[in-house]
N, C-alpha and C positions, 0 to 999 in steps of 0.2 A: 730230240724226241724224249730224252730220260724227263728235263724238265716237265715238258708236255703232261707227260702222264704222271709225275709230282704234283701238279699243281690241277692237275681234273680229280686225280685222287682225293687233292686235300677236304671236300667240302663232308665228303664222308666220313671223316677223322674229327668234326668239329662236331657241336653238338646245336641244336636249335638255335638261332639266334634269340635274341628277345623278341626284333618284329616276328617271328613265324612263332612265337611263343602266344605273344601277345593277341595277334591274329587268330591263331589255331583256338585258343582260350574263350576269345570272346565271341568268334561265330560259333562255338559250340555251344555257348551258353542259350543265344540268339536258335540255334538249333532245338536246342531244348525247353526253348518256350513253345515252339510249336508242339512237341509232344505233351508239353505240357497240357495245354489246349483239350488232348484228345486224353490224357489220363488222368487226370483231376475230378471228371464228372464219372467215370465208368463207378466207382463204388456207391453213390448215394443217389443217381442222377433218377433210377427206377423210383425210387421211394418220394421222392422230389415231384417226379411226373404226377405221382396219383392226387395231384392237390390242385391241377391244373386240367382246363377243358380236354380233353382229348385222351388224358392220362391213362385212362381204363383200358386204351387199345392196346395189347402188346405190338401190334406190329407199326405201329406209331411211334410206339418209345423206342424199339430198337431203330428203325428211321434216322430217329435223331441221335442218337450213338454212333449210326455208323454210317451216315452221309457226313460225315467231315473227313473222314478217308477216302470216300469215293468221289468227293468231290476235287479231293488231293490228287486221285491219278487224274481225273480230268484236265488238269491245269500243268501237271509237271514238266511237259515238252513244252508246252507257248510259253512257260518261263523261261525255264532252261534255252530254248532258242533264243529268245528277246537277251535274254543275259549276254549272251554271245556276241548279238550284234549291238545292245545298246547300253550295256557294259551290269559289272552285279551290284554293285551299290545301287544302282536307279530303281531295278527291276525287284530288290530285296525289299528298300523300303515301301515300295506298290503294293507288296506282297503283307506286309508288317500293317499299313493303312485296313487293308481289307478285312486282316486277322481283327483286326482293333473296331471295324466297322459292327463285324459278324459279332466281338463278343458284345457291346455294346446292346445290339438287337436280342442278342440271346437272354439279357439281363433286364430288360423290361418287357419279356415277350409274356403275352397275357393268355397264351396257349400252348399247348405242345405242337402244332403247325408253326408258328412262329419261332420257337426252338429251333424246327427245324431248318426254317428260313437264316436263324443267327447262323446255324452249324455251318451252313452250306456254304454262306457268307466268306465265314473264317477258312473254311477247307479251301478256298477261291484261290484263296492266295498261296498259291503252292510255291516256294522259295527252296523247299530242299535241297532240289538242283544247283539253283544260282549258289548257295549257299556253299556247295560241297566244292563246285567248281571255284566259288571266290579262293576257298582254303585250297582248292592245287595251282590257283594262281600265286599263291602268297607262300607255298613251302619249297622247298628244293625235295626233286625225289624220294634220297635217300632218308626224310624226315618226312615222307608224306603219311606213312603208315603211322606213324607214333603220333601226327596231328588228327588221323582221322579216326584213331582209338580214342582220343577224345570227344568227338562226337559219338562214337558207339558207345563210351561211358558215360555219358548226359544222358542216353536214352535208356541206361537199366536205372542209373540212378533217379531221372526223371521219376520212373513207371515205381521204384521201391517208395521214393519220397511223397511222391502222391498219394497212395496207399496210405501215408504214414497221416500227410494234411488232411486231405481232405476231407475224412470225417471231425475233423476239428473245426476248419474252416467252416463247415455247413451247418455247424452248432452253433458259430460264432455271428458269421456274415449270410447265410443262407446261399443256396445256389445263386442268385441273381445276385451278390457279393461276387462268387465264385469268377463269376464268368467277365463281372466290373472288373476284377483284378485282373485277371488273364486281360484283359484290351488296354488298362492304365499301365502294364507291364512291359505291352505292346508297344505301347509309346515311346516308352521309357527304352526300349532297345531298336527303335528308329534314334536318339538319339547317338545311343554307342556306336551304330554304323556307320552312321555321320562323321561322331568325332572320335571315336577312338579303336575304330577300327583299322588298320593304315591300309591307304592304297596300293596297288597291287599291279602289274604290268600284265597285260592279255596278248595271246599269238595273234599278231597281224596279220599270219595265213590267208590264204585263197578260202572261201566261206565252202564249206565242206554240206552236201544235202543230206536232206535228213535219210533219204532212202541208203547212201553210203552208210551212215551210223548204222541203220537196221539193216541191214545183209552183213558187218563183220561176223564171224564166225567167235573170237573170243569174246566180244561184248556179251554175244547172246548167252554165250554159259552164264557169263556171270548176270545175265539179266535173268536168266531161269532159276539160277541161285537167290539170290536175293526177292524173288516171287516163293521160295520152297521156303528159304528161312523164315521168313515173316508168316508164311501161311503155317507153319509148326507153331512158330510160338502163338498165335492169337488163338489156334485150334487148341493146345495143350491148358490155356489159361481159360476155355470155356470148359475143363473138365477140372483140372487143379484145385482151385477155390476149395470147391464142394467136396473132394476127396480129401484133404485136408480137414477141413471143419469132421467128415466122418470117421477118419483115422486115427485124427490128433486129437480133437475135442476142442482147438482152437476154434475162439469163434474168427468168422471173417476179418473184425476190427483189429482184430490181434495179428492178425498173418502179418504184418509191416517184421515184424520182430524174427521172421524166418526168413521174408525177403531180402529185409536190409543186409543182415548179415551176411545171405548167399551171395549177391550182389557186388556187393566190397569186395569177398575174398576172390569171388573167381573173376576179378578184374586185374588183383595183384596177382594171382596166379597167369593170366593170359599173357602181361607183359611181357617175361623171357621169351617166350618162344619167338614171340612177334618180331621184338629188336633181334633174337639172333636171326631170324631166318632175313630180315632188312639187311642185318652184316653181309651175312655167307652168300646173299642171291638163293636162299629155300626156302623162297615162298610156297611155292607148289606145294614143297613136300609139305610144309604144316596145315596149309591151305585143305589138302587132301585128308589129313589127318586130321583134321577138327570136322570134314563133313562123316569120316568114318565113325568120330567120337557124336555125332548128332544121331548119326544114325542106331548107332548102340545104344544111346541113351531111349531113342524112342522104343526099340526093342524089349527095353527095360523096364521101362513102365508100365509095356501092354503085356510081360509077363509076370510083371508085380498085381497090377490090376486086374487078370486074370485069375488070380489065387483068389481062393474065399479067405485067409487072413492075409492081411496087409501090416508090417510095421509105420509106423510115418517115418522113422529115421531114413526108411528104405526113398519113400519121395523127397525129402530134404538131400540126402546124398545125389540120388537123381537130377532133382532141381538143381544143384550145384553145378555138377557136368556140364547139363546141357548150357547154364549160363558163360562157362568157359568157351566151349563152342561157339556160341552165338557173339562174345565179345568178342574171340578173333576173327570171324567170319565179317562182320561187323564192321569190323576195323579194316580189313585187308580189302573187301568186294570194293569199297568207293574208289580206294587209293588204287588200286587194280585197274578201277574203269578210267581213272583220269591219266593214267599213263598209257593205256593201246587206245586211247580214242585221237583223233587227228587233234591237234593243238588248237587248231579255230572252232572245232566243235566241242569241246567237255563239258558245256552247259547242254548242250543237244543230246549227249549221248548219258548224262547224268540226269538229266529229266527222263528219258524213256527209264534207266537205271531206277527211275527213284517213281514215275509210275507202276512200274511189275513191283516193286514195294507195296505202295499202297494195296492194287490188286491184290498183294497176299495177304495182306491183313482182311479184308473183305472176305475172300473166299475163306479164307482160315477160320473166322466166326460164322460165317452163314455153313459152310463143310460141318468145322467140330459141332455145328449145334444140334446138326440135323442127324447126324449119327448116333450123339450123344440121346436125343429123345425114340431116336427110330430103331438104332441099332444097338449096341453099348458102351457104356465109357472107354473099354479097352479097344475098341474097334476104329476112335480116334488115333489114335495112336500107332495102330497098323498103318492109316492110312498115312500119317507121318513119317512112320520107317520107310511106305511103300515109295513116296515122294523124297526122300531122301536119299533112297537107293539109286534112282532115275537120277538124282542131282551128282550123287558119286559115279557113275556109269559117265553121264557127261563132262564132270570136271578130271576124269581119269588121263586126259588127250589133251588138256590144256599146255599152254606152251608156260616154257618156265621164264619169267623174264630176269633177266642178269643184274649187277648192281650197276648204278647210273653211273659208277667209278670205270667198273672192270666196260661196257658200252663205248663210255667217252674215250678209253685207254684204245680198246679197238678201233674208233673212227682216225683216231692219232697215227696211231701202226699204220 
C-alpha cells in the first residue's frame, strides 16, 4: 500500500510534461483566435458600418457585434456533444472551416446585413467546448488549472492586444483586411490541430444524457458563475471606456496603455494563489475569495461613480482587481467543470458551460447598455454587485474537491 500511494502521489510532485505543455499552449492559442474574432472589430467596427448600406441603423450595427456570441451559445452543446462522441480534433476543425467561412463573408460583404450574415457564420462554429475538453483530455488533474489559466490568459491578453491592433490594422488593411486575416489565421490553426497538436486519449464510459449533465447540482453553480462573470465584465466594459476617456482625458485609442499593463500584472499576480490552492486541495477557499473580491470591486465602482469627483487612478486600481478576479475565476470554472462532470460527457457538460458564457456576454451588453442610457452609469454596477452577491450566496455550499494525489491515496486505503 506504502508504494501505492508513492507512486499515485508522484504525478503531483512533477511538473507539466512538455506534451500537456505543448497541448495546453497551442489550444490556447486556437482558443484565442476565436475571441479574437469577437474583439478586433468592437473598437472601429461602428465607424466602418457608417460607409456601408445599412450603416445608419444603430440597431443593425449592434446586430452585427453581437450575433457572433449569440450565435456561439447556439452551437456550444451540438459541439461539445458531437466532441464526445466523434471525438475534438474532428469537431474543432468543422468549427475552424466555419469560423474561416464566416470571416471570409464578412470581408467582402457589400452591406451591413451581410456582416451580419459573415458574423453569424463564424459564431456557427462554436469549439470552445471541444476545445476546453480536448485540454482536460490532454492534462493530468493536478495541472488542469495551470493549463486552463492559459486559456483564461489568451482571453485578457486577446481583449488588451486588440485594443492595441486594431486601430492599426484598420489604417493599414481596412476592416475587410481585418476580418481576411482573422479566416487566413483560421486556416492556419486547422493546421496546428492537425499537426502539432498531440492526440489525446477520451473516457470510453457508458455515453452519459444530456439531461444527467443539466440536473447536477455543482455543474450548475459553476454554470450560473460563469453566465455572472461574463455578464460583469461586458456590462462594466459598456460603461469603462467612456468614464475613462471622462476622468483620465485619455482618448479611447490610448486606453491599450492602461489595459495592457493591468492585464499583465494581475495575471502574474493570480498565479500563486491558483498553484497553492492546486497544492493544498483550496480550491474553494480562493474560488470563494475571488467571487468576494469581484463582488467588492463592483461595490467599488458604483461608489466611486456615485461621487460627483472621480480620480482615474481610483478606476485603474479597480480595473486591476477585478482582472485578478476574473483571471482566477477564469482559470479555476473550466478545470472545475471537467473534473465533477462524468468522463464521457466533459464536451456536453463544457458546451452548456461554455453557452451560459456566451449568454453572459449578450445579456451583460444588452443589461449595461440599457441602464447605462435609462438609468445611470453607477446603476450598472449595482446590478453587477447585485449578480455577484447571488453567485457568492450559491458558490458558498459548493463542495471542496480534494487533490487527485490525496483521492487516488483514498481509493488505495
Amino acid at each position: 500500500m506504502t508504494q501505492s500511494l508513492s507512486s499515485s502521489a508522484q504525478p503531483e510532485k512533477s511538473g507539466m510534461s512538455r506534451a500537456e505543455v505543448r497541448a495546453s499552449a497551442s489550444l490556447a492559442s486556437i482558443f484565442a483566435l476565436r475571441m479574437l474574432g469577437l474583439f478586433l472589430i468592437l473598437p472601429v467596427f461602428a465607424v466602418y458600418a457608417k460607409g456601408l448600406p445599412g450603416g445608419d441603423n444603430a440597431a443593425l450595427v449592434g446586430l452585427a457585434m453581437g450575433i457572433y456570441g449569440l450565435a456561439q451559445s447556439f452551437g456550444q452543446i451540438p459541439f461539445g456533444m458531437a466532441s464526445d462522441k466523434y471525438g475534438r480534433k474532428r469537431i474543432i476543425v468543422i468549427g475552424l472551416v466555419l469560423f474561416a467561412l464566416g470571416s471570409f463573408i464578412a470581408a467582402a460583404a457589400p452591406s451591413v446585413t451581410w456582416v451580419i450574415v459573415g458574423r453569424a457564420v463564424q459564431g456557427a462554429g462554436a469549439i470552445s467546448a471541444a476545445i476546453t475538453a480536448f485540454i482536460a483530455d490532454s492534462t493530468r488533474e493536478e495541472h488542469r488549472t495551470k493549463a486552463m489559466a492559459m486559456v483564461g490568459a489568451s482571453i485578457g491578453l486577446t481583449f488588451a492586444v486588440s485594443l492595441v491592433a486594431s486601430p492599426v490594422l484598420y489604417r493599414l488593411i481596412g476592416m475587410g483586411g481585418i476580418f481576411g486575416l482573422t479566416g487566413v489565421l483560421s486556416i492556419l490553426a486547422i493546421a496546428a490541430v492537425l499537426w502539432l497538436v498531440p492526440d489525446a486519449p477520451m473516457a470510453q464510459a457508458r455515453r452519459v444524457p444530456l439531461g444527467e449533465v443539466l440536473r447536477n447540482a455543482e455543474l450548475m453553480r459553476l454554470n450560473f458563475g460563469v453566465f455572472t462573470l461574463h455578464m460583469t465584465q461586458l456590462a462594466m466594459f459598456v460603461v469603462l471606456p467612456g468614464a475613462l476617456v471622462q476622468y483620465s482625458g485619455i482618448a479611447v485609442d490610448e486606453h491599450w496603455k492602461i489595459y495592457l499593463p493591468v492585464v499583465l500584472a494581475s495575471f502574474v499576480l493570480m498565479l500563486p494563489p491558483v498553484f497553492v490552492a492546486e497544492k493544498h486541495g483550496r480550491m474553494k477557499q480562493v474560488f470563494v475569495a475571488s467571487i468576494v473580491l469581484l463582488l467588492l470591486v463592483q461595490l467599488g465602482f458604483w461608489a466611486v461613480l456615485s461621487q460627483g469627483v472621480v480620480h482615474w487612478w481610483m478606476l485603474v486600481a479597480l480595473l486591476f482587481l477585478f482582472f485578478v478576479a476574473f483571471n482566477i475565476l477564469e482559470a479555476s470554472q473550466p478545470s472545475l467543470v471537467s473534473r465533477i462532470a462524468p468522463p464521457a460527457a466533459k464536451g456536453s457538460a463544457l458546451g452548456v458551460y461554455n453557452t451560459l458564457q456566451a449568454l453572459g456576454l449578450f445579456c451583460g451588453g444588452a443589461l449595461g447598455g440599457w441602464l447605462k442610457q435609462n438609468v445611470s452609469i453607477s446603476a450598472v454596477f449595482l446590478l453587477c454587485a447585485a449578480v455577484s452577491l447571488s453567485w457568492l450566496i450559491i458558490a458558498a455550499n459548493m463542495k471542496n474537491l480534494p487533490r487527485r494525489a490525496a483521492r487516488a491515496a483514498g481509493a488505495t486505503a
